[in-house]
C-alpha positions in Angstrom: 0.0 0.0 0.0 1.1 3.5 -0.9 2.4 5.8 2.4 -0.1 8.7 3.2 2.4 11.5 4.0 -0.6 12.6 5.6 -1.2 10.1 7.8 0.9 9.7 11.3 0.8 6.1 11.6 2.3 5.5 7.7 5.0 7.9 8.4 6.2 5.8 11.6 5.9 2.6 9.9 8.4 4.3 6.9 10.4 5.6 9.7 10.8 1.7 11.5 11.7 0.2 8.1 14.3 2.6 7.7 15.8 2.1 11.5 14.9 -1.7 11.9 15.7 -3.2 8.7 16.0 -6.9 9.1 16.1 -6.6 12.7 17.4 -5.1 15.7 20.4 -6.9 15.9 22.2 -5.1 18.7 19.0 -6.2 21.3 18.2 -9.6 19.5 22.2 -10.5 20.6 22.2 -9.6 24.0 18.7 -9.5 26.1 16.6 -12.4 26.5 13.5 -12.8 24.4 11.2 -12.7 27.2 13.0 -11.0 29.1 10.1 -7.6 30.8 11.4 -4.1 31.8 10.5 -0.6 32.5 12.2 3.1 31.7 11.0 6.2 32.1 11.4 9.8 29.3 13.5 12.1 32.0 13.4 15.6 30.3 17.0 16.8 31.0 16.3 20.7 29.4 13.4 22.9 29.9 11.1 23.5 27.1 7.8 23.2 25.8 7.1 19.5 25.4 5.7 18.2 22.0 5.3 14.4 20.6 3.6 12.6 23.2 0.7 11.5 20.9 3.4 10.7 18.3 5.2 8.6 20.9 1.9 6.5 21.8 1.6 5.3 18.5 5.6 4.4 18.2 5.5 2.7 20.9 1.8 0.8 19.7 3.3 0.4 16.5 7.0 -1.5 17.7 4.5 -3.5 20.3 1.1 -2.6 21.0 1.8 -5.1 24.2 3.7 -2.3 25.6 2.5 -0.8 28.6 2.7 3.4 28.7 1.9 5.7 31.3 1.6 9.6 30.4 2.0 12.1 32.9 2.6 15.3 31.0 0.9 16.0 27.7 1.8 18.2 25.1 2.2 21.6 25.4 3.5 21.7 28.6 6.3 23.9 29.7 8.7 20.9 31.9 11.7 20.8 33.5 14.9 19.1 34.0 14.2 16.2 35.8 10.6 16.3 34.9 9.5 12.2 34.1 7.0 12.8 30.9 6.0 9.0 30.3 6.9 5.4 31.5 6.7 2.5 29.2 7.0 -1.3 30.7 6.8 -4.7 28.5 8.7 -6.5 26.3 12.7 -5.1 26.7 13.4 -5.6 22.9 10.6 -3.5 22.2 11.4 -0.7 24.5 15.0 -0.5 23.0 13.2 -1.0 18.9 11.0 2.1 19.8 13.6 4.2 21.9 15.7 5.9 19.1 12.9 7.2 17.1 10.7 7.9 19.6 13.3 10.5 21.1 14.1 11.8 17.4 10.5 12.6 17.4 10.3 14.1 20.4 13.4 15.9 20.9 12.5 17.7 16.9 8.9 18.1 17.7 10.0 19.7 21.3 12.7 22.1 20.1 10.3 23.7 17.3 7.5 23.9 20.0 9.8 25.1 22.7 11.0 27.9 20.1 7.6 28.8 18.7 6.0 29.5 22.0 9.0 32.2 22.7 8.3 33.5 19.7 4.1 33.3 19.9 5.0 35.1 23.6 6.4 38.2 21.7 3.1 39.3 20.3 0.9 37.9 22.8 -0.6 41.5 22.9 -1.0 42.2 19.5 -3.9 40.8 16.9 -1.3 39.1 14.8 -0.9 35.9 13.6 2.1 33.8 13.6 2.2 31.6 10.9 5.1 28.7 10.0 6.2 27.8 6.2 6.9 24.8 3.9 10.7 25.1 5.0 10.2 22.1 6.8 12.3 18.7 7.1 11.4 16.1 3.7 8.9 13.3 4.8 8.4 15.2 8.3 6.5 17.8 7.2 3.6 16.2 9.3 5.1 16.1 12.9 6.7 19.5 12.7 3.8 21.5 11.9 1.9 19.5 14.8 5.1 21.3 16.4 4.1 24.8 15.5 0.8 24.5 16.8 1.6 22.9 19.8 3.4 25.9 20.4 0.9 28.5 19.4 1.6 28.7 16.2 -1.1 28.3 12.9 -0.1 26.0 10.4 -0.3 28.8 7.2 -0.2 25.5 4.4 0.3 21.8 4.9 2.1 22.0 0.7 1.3 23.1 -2.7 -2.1 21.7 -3.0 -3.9 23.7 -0.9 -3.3 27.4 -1.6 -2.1 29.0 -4.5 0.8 31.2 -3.5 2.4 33.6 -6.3 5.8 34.0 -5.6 8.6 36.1 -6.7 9.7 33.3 -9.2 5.9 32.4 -10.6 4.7 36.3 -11.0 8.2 36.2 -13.1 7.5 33.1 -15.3 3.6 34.4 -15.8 5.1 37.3 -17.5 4.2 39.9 -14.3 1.9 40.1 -11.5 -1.6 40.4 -13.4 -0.7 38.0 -15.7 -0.3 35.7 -12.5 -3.2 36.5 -11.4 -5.4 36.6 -14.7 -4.1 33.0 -14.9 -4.4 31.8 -11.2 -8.3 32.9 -11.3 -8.6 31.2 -14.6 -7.0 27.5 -13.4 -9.7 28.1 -10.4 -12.3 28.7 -13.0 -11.5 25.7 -15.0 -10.7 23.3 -12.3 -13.7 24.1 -10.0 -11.4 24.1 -7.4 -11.5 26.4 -4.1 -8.3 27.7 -2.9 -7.1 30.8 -1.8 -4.5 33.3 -3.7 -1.6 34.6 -2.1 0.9 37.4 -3.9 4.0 38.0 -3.3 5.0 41.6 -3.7 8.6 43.4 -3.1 7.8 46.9 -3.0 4.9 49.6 -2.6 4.9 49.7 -6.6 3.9 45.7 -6.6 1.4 46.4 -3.8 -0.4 49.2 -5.9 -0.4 46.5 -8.6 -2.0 43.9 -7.0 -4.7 46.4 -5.6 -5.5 47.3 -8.9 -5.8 43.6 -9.8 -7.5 42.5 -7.3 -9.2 39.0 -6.9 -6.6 37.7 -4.7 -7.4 37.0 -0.8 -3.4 37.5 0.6 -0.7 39.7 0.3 2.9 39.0 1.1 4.8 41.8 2.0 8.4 40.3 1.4 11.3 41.9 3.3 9.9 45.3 3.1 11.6 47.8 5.2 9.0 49.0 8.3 8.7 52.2 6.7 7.5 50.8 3.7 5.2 48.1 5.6 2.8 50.5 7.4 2.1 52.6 4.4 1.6 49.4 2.4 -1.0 48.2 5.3 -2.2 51.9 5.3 -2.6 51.2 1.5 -4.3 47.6 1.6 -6.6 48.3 4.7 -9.3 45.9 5.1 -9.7 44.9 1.4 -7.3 41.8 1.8 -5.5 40.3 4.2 -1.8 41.3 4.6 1.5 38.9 5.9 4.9 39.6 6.6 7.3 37.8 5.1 11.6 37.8 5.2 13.7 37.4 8.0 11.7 37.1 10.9 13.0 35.8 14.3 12.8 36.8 17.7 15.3 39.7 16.8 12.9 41.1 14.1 9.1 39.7 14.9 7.9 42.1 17.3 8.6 45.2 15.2 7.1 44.1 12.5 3.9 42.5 14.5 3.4 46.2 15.5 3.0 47.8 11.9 -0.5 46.4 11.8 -0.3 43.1 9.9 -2.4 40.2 9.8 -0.3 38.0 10.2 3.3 37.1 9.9 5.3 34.4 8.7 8.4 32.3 9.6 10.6 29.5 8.4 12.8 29.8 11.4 10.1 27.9 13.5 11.1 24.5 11.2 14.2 25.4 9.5 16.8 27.1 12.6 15.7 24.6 15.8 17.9 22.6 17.6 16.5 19.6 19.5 15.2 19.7 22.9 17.4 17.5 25.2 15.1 14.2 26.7 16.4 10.6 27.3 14.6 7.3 27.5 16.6 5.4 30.9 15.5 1.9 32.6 14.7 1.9 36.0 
């Protein structure tokens, strides 16, 4: 059967193929086929903890035999020393599940952990924070979960499901209301309901596309914050505005205070390291 890069459960199965292989050799070796034991996911950094649904259906997946208690669910801030989950049964199982079960975590915990600093920035302000497609190949899925496990709003899950103009399409169309003209048209023909998002560089590109119109987004791409109130002095309420281009925690509040809708930012996904957590017997 084909794997759903949608679907959770397909993307841990792909992700045990590629670990297990032919078998765990290292535990098949050494511990005793029956043999039953415990350990315990000790978080050893403080963060925001994300991945506990993930880990449930590892660990169901490797042995659905295996016992799990949770005692802190996602979202939470923890600790170091903080014990998120227990997980007793089979001992070859426990040590199948262990690696990618703290890949997932430790990823999906460093982009929550990062996201909530950044979401606690603008808590104030009617702004959105939005992540990107500068995600990791083939985990797309759990790091988005990431995002909004930190506060976060997923903006799109890929290309399907908006159409977004960008610097390099409004350029092959031949300009921005060609882009446009022909965006609106592929709707027409297809029957297909998706929203249009334009990227624009400058004031001049934003006066373009509010000539246009017929588009529900406007990107306002590394604009200077000058140049990003006027242009959401210029836009208003007709369409929805979002910052886009170097935001981080540096940047993010500034430009959450010129008015946008909502703002953008790959370095949710793309600039995270790992929360630290460790899977120990006890």
């Amino acid at each position: 059967m084909e794997t759903n890069p949608h679907e959770l459960r397909d993307l841990i199965r792909l992700a045990l193929r590629e670990d297990v292989g032919d078998g765990d050799h290292s535990a098949l070796s050494c511990v005793p086929e029956n043999a039953t034991k415990r350990a315990r996911l000790l978080v050893k950094q403080a963060g925001v903890l994300a991945g506990v649904e993930v880990a449930l259906v590892v660990f169901e997946e490797v042995n659905p035999t295996l016992k799990v208690e949770v005692f802190i669910q996602d979202g939470t801030r923890i600790q170091v020393g903080d014990i998120v989950l227990t997980v007793e049964g089979s001992a070859r199982s426990i040590l199948m599940a262990e690696r990618l079960m703290l890949n997932i975590m430790q990823r999906m915990s460093g982009i929550a952990t990062y996201t909530r600093s950044m979401v606690d920035l603008i808590a104030d302000l009617p702004v959105k924070l939005l992540d990107t497609r500068k995600t990791t190949p083939n985990f797309r899925l759990f790091e988005k979960m990431a995002t909004r496990i930190g506060g976060a709003h997923n903006h799109r899950m890929g290309l399907y499901d908006m159409i977004m103009l960008k610097d390099n399409h409004i350029d092959y169309a031949g300009g921005i209301e060609a882009a446009i003209t022909r965006a609106r048209g592929y709707l027409a023909e297809t029957g297909r309901n998706l929203k249009i998002e334009v990227e624009t560089r400058n004031l001049a590109e934003v006066d373009e596309v509010l000539r246009v119109g017929g588009v529900d987004i406007i990107m306002l791409d590394n604009f200077s914050l000058a140049d990003m109130r006027e242009a959401v002095t210029r836009i208003g309420d007709r369409i929805e505005t979002e910052a886009s281009g170097n935001i981080n925690e540096t940047t993010l509040r500034a430009v959450a205070e010129t008015g946008v809708d909502s703002i953008s930012s790959g370095a949710l996904t793309h600039q995270v390291k790992s929360l630290d957590l460790s899977l120990k017997a006890y």
